[in-house]
Backbone as a chain_set.jsonl record, in Angstrom:
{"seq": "XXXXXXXXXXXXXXXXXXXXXXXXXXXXXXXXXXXXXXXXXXXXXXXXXXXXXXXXXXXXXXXXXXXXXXXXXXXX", "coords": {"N": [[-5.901, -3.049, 15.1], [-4.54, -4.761, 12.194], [-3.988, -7.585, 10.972], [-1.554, -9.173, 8.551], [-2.582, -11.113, 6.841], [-5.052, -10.629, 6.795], [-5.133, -7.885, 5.91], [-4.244, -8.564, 3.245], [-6.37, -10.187, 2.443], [-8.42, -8.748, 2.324], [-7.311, -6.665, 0.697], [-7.798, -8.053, -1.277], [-4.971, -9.21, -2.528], [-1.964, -10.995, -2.472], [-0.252, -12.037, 0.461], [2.667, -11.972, 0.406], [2.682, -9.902, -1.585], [2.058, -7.999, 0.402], [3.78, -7.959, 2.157], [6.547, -7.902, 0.276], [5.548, -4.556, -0.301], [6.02, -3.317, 1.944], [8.682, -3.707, 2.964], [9.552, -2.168, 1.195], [9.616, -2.913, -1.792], [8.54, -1.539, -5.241], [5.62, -0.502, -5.753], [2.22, -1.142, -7.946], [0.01, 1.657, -8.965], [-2.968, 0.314, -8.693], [-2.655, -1.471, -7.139], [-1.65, 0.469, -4.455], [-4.323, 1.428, -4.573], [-5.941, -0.638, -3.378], [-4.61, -1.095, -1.131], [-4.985, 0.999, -0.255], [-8.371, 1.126, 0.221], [-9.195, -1.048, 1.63], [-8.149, -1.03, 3.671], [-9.625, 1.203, 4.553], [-9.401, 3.643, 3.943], [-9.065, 6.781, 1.796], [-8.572, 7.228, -1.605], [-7.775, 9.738, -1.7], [-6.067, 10.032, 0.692], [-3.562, 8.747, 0.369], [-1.365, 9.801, 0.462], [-0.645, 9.794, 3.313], [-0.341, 7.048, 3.604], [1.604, 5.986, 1.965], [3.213, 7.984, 1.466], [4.882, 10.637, 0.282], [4.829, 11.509, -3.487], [8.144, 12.695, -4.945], [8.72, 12.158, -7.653], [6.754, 12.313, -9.66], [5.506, 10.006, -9.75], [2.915, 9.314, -9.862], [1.299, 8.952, -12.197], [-0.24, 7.124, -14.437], [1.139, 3.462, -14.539], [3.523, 3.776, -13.348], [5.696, 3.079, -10.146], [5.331, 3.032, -6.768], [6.848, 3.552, -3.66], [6.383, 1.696, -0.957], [5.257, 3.667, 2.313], [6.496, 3.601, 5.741], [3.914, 3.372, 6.999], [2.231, 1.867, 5.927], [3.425, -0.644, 6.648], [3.038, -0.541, 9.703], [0.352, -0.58, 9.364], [-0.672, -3.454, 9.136], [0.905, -5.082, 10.812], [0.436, -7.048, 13.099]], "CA": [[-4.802, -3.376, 14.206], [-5.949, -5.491, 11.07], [-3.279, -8.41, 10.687], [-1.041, -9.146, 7.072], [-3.207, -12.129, 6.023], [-6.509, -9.968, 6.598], [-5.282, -6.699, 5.072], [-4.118, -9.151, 1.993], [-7.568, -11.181, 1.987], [-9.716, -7.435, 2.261], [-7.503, -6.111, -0.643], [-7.646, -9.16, -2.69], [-3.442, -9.849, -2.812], [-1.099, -11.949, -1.496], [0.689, -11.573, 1.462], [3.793, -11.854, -0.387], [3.133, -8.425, -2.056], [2.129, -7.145, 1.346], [5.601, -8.425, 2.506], [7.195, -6.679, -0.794], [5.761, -3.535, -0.157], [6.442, -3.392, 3.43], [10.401, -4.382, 2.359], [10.226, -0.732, 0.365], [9.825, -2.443, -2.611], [7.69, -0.765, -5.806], [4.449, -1.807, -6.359], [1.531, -0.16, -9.195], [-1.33, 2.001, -8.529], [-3.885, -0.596, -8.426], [-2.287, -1.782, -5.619], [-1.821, 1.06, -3.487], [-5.355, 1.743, -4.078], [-6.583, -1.2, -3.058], [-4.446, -1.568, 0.298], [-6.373, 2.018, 0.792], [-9.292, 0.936, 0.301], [-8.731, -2.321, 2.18], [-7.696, -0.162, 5.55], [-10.745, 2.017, 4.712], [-8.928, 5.079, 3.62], [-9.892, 7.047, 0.908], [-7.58, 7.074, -2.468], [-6.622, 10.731, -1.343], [-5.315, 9.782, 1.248], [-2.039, 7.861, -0.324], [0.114, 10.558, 0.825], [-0.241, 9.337, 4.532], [0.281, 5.976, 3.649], [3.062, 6.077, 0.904], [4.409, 9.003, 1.339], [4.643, 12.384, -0.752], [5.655, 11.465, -4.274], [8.588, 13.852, -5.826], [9.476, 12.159, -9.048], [5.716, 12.052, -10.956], [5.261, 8.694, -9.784], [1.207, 8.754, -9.884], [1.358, 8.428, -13.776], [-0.136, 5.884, -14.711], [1.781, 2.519, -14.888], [4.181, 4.087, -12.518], [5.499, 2.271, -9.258], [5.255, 3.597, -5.586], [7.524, 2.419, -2.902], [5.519, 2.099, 0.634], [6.438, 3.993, 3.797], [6.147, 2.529, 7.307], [2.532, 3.531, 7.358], [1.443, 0.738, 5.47], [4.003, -1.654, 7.611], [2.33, -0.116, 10.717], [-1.575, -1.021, 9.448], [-0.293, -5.058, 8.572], [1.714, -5.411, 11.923], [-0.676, -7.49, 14.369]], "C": [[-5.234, -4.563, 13.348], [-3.865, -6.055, 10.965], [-2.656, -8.342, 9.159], [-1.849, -9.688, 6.527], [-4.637, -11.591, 6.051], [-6.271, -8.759, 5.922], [-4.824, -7.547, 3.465], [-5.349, -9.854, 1.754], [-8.629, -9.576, 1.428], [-9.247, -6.723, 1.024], [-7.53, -7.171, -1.879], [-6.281, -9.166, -3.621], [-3.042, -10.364, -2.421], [-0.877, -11.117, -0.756], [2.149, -11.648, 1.136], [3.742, -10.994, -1.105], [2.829, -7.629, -1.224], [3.562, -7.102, 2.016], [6.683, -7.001, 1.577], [6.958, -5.699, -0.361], [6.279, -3.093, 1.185], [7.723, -3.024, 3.694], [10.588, -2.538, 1.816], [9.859, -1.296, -1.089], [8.405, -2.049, -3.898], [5.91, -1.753, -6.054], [3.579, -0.631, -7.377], [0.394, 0.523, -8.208], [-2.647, 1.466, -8.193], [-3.499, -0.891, -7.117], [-2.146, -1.14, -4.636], [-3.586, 1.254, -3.206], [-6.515, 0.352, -3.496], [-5.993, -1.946, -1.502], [-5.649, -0.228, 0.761], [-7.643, 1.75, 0.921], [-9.839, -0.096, 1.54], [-8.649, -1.802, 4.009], [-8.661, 0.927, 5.607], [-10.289, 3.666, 4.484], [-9.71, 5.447, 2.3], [-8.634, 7.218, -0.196], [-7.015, 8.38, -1.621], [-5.677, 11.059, 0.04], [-3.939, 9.12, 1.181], [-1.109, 8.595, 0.282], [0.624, 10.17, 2.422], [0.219, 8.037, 4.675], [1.58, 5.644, 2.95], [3.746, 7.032, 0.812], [4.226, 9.796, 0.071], [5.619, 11.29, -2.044], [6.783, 12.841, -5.092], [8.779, 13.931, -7.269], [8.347, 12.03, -10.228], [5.392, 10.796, -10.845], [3.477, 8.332, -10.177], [0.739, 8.716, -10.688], [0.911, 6.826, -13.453], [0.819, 4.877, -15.118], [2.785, 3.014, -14.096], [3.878, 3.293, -10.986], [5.683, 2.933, -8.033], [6.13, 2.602, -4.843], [6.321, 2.645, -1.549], [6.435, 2.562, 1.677], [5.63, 3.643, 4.747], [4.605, 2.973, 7.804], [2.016, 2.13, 7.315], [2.097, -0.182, 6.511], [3.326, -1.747, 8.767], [0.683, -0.601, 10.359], [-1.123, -2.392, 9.283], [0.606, -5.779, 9.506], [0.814, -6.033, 12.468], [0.191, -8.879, 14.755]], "O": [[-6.164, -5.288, 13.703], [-2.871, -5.331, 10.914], [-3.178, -7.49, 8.441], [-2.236, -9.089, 5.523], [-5.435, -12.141, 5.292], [-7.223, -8.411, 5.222], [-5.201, -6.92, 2.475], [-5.407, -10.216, 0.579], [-9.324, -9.462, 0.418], [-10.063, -6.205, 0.262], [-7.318, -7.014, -3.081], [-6.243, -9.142, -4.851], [-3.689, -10.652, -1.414], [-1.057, -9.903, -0.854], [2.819, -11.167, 2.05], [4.828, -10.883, -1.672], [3.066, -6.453, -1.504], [4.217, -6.094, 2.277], [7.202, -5.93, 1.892], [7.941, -5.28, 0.25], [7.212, -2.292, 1.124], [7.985, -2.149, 4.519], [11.579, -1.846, 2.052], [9.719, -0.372, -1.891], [7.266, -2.272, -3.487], [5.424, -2.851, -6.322], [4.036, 0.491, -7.598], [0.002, 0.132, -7.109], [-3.404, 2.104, -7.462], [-4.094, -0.504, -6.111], [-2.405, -1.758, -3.603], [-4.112, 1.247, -2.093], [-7.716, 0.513, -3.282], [-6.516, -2.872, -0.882], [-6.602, -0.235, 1.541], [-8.141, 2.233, 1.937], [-10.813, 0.166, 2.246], [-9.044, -2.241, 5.089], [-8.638, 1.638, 6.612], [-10.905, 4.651, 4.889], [-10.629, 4.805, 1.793], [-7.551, 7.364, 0.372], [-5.997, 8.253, -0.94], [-4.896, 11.975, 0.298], [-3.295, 9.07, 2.229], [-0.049, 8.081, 0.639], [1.797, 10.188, 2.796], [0.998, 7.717, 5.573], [2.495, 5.036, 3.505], [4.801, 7.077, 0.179], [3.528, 9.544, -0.91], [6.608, 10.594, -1.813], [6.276, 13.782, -5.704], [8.932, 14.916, -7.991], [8.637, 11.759, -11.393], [4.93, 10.291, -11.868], [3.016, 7.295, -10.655], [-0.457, 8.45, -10.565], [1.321, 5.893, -12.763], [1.484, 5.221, -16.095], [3.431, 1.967, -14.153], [2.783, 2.95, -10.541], [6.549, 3.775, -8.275], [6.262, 1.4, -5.071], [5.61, 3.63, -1.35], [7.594, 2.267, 1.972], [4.419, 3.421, 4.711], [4.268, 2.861, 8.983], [1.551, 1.432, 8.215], [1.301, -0.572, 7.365], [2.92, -2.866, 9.082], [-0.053, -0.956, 11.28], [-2.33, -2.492, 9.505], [1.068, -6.88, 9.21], [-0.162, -5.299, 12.308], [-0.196, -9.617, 15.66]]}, "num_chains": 1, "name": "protein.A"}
């Protein structure tokens, strides 16, 4: 289990937007792909961590909410 302040140092963000997403709330594509990366996933993997998008969210400049995956890798 990989701590908040190490999955925020490995993707290069705060822990105050690991917090945010955690919370539910939106964050950009850069950022999901760099918690995946960060937890060693692979981009196509997003759907296990964030959850299925329905509304077209993976447009660019579009915001993702996180589901309790990500909460679950940043728990320690």
């Amino acid at each position: 289990m990989m701590s908040k302040a190490e999955l925020a140092r490995k993707a290069g963000l705060s822990t105050l937007t690991i917090d945010r997403i955690e919370a539910g709330r939106p964050c950009r594509l850069d950022t999901k792909r760099k918690i995946l990366l960060a937890l060693g996933l692979k981009v196509s993997d997003k759907d296990q961590v964030f959850g299925t998008s329905t509304s077209g969210a993976d447009a660019p400049g579009e915001s993702l909410q996180a589901e309790p995956a990500v909460r679950e890798a940043s728990n320690a």
